[in-house]
PyMOL CGO cylinders between C-alpha atoms (Angstrom):
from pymol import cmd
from pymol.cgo import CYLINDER

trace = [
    CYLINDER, -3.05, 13.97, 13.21, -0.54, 12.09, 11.00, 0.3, 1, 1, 1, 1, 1, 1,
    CYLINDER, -0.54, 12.09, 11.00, -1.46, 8.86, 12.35, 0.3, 1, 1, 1, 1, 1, 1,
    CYLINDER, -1.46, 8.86, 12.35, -5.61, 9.68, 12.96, 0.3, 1, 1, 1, 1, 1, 1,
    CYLINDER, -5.61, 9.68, 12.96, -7.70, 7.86, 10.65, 0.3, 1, 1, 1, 1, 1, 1,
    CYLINDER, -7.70, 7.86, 10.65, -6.88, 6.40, 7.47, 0.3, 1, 1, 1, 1, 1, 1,
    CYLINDER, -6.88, 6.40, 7.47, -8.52, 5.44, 4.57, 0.3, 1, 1, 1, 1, 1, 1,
    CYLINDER, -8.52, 5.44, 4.57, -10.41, 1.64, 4.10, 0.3, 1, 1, 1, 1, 1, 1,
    CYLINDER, -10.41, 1.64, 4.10, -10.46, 2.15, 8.60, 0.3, 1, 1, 1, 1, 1, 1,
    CYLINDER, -10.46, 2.15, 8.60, -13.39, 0.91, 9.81, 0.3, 1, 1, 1, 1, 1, 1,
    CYLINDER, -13.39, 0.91, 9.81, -14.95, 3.93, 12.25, 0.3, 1, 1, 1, 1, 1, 1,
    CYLINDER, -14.95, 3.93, 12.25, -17.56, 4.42, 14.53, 0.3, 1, 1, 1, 1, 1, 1,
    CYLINDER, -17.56, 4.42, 14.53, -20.03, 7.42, 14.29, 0.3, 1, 1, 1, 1, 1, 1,
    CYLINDER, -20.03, 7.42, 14.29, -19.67, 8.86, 18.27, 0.3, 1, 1, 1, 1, 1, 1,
    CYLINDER, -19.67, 8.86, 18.27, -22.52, 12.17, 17.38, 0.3, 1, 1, 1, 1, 1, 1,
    CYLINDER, -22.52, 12.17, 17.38, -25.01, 13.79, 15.02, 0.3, 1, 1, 1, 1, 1, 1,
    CYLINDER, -25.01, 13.79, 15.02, -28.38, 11.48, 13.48, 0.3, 1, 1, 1, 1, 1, 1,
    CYLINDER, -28.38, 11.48, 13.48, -25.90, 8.47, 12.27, 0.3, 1, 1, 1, 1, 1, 1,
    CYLINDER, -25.90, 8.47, 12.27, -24.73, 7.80, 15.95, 0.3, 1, 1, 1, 1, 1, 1,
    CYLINDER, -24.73, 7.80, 15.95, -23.61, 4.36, 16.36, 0.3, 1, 1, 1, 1, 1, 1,
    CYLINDER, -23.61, 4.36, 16.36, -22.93, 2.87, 13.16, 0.3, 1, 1, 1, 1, 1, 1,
    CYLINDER, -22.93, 2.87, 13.16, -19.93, 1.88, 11.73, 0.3, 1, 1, 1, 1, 1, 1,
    CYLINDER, -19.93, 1.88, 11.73, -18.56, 1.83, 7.72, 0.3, 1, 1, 1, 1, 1, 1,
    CYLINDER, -18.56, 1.83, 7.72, -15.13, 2.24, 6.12, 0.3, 1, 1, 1, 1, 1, 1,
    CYLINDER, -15.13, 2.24, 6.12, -14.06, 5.19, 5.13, 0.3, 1, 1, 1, 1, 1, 1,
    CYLINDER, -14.06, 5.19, 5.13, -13.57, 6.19, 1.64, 0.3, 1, 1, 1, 1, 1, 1,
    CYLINDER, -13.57, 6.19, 1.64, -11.88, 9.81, 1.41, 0.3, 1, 1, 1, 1, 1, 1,
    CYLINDER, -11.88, 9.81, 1.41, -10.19, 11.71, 4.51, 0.3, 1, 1, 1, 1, 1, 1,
    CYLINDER, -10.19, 11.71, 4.51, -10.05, 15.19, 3.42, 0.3, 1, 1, 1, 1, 1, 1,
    CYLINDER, -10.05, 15.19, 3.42, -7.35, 16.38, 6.62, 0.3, 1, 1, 1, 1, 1, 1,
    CYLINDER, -7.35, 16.38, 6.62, -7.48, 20.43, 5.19, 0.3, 1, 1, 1, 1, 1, 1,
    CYLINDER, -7.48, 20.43, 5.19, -11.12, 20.68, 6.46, 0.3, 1, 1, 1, 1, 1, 1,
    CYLINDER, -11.12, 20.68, 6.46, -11.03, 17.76, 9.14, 0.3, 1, 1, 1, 1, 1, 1,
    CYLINDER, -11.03, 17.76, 9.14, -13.36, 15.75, 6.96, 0.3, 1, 1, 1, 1, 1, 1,
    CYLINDER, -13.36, 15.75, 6.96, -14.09, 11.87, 6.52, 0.3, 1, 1, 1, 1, 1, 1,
    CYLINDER, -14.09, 11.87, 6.52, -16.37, 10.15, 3.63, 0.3, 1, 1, 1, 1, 1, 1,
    CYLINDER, -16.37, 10.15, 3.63, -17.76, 6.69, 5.17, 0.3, 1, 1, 1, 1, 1, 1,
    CYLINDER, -17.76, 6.69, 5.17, -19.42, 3.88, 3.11, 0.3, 1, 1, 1, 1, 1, 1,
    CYLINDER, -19.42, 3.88, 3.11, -23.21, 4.65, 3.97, 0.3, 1, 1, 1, 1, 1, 1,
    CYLINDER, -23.21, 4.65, 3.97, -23.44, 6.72, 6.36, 0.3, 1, 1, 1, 1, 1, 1,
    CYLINDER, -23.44, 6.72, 6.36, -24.67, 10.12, 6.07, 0.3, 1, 1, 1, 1, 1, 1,
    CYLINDER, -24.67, 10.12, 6.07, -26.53, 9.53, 2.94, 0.3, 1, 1, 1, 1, 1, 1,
    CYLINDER, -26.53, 9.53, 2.94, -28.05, 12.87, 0.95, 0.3, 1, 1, 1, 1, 1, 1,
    CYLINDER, -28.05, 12.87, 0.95, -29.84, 13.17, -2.43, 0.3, 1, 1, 1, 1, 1, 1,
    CYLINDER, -29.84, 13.17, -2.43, -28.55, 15.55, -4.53, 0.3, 1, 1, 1, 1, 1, 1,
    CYLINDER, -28.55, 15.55, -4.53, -30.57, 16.53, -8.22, 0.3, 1, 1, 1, 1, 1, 1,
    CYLINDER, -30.57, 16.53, -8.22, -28.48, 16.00, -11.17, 0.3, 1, 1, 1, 1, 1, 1,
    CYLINDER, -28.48, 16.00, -11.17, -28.85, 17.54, -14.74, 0.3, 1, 1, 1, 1, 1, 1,
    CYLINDER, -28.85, 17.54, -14.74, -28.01, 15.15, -17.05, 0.3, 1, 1, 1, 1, 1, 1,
    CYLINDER, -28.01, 15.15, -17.05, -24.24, 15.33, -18.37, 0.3, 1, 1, 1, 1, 1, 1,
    CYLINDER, -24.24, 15.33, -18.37, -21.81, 13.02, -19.19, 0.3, 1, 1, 1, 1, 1, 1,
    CYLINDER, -21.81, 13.02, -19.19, -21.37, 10.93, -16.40, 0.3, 1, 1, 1, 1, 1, 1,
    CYLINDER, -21.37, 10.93, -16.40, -25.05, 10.55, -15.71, 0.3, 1, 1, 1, 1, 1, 1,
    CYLINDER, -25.05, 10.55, -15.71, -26.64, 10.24, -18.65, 0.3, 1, 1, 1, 1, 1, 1,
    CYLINDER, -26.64, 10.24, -18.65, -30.79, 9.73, -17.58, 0.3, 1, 1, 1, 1, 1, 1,
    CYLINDER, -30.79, 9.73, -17.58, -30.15, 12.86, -14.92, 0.3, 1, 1, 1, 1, 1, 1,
    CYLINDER, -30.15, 12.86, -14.92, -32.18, 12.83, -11.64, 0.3, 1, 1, 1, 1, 1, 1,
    CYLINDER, -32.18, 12.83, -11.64, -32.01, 12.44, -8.16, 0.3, 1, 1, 1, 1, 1, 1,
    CYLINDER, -32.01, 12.44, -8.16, -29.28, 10.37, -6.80, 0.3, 1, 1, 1, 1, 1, 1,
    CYLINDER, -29.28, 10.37, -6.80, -27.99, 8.92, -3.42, 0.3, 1, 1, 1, 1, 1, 1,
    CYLINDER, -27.99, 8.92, -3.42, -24.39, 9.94, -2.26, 0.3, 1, 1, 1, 1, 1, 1,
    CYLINDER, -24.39, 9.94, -2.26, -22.69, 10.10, 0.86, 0.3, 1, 1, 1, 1, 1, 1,
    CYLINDER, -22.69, 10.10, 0.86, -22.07, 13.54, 2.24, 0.3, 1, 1, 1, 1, 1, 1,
    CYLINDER, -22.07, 13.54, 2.24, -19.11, 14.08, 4.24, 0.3, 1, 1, 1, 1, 1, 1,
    CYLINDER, -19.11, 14.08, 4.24, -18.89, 13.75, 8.83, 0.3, 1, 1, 1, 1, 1, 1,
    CYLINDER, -18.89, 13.75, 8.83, -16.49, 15.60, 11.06, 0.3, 1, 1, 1, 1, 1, 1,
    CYLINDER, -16.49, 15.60, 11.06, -13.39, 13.89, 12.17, 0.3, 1, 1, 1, 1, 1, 1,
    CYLINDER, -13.39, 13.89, 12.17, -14.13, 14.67, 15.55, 0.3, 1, 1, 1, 1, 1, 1,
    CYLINDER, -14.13, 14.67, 15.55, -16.98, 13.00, 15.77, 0.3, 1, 1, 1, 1, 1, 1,
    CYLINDER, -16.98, 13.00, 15.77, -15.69, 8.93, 14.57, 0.3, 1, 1, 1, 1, 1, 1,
    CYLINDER, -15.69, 8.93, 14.57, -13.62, 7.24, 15.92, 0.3, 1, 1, 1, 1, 1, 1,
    CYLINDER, -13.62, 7.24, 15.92, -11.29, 4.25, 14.90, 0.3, 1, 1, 1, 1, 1, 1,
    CYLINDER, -11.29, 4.25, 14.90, -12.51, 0.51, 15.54, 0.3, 1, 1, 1, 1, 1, 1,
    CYLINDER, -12.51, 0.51, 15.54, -9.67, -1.38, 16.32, 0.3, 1, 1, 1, 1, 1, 1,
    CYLINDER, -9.67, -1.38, 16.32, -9.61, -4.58, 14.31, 0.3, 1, 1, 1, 1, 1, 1,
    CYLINDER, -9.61, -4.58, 14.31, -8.16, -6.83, 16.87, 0.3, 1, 1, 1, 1, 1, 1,
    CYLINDER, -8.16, -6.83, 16.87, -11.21, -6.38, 19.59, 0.3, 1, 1, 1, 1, 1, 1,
    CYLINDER, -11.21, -6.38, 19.59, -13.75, -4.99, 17.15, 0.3, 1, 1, 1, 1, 1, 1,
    CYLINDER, -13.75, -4.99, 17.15, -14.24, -2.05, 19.63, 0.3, 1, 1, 1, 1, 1, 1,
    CYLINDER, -14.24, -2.05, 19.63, -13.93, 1.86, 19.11, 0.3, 1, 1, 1, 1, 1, 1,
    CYLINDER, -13.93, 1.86, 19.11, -10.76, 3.11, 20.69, 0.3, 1, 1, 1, 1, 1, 1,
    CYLINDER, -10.76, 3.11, 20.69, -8.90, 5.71, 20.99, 0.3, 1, 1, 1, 1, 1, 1,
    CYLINDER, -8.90, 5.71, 20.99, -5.65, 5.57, 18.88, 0.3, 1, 1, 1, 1, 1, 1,
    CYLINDER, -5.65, 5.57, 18.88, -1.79, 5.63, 20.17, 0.3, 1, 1, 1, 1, 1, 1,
    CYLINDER, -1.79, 5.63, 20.17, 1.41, 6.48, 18.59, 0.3, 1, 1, 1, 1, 1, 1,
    CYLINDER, 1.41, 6.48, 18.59, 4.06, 3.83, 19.66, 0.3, 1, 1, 1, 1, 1, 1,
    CYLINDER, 4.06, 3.83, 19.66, 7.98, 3.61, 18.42, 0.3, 1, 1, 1, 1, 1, 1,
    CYLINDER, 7.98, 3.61, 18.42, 8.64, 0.39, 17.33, 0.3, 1, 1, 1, 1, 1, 1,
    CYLINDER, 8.64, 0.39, 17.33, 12.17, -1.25, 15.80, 0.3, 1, 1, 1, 1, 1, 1,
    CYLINDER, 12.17, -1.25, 15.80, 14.50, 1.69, 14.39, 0.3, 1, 1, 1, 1, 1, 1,
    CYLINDER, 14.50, 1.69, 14.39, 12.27, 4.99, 15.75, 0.3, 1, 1, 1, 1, 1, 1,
    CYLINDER, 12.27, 4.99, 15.75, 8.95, 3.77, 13.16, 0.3, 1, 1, 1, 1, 1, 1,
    CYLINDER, 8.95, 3.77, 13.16, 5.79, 4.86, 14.58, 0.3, 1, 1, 1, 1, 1, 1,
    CYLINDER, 5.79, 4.86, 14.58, 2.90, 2.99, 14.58, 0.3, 1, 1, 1, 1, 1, 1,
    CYLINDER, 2.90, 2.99, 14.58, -0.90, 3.22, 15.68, 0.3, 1, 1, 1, 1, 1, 1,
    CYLINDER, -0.90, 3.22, 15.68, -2.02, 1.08, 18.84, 0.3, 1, 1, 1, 1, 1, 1,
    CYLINDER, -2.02, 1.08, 18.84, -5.12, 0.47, 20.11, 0.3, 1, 1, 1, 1, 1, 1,
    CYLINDER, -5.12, 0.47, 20.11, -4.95, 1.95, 23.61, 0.3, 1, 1, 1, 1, 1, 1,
    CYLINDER, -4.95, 1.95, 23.61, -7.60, -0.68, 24.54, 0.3, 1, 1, 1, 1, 1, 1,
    CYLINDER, -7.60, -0.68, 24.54, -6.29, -3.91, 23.69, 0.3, 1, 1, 1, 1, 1, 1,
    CYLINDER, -6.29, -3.91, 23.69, -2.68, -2.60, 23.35, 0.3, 1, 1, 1, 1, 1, 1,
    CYLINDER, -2.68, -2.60, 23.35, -2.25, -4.31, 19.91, 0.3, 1, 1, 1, 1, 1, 1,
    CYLINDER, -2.25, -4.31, 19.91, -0.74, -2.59, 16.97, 0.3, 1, 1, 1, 1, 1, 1,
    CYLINDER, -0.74, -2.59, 16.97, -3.33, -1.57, 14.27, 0.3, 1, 1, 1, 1, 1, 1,
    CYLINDER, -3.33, -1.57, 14.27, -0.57, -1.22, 10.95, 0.3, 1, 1, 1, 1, 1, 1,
]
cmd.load_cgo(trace, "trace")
């Protein structure tokens, strides 16, 4: 899982009421096989007010999605695929997409 998804990867939702749309992912939280994506998932949560948010009240954040259930969009063919761990110069690994066969970082 070392070279799964990343964070600022664009992904594609594959299950659950968000199926089919795509966002880049802010947090990957690999202990509980979690991944925050830029609007997607989106739950209101009531605040008191505190510190941070001064006026309290009922805000908009975006709850966390399975890992198993995005998947990368390679950035070369714009197209969710499945991700591949190739050796390249001196034994450094890589991700590839496995559809377009093009190295992703």
């Amino acid at each position: 899982m070392s070279l799964g998804i990343k964070k600022e990867d664009t992904v594609h939702v594959l299950t659950g009421k968000h199926k089919g749309k795509k966002g880049r992912v802010l947090n990957v939280n690999k202990a509980e096989g979690k991944v925050l994506i830029e609007k997607v998932n989106i739950i209101k949560k009531h605040m008191k007010p505190n510190k941070t948010y001064s006026q309290g009240g009922i805000i908009e954040k975006e709850a966390p999605i399975q890992l198993s259930n995005v998947m990368l969009v390679c950035p070369k063919c714009n197209k969710p695929s499945k991700i591949a761990a190739t050796v390249i110069e001196g034994g450094k690994k890589h991700r590839t997409c496995k559809k377009c066969k093009e190295v992703i970082d």
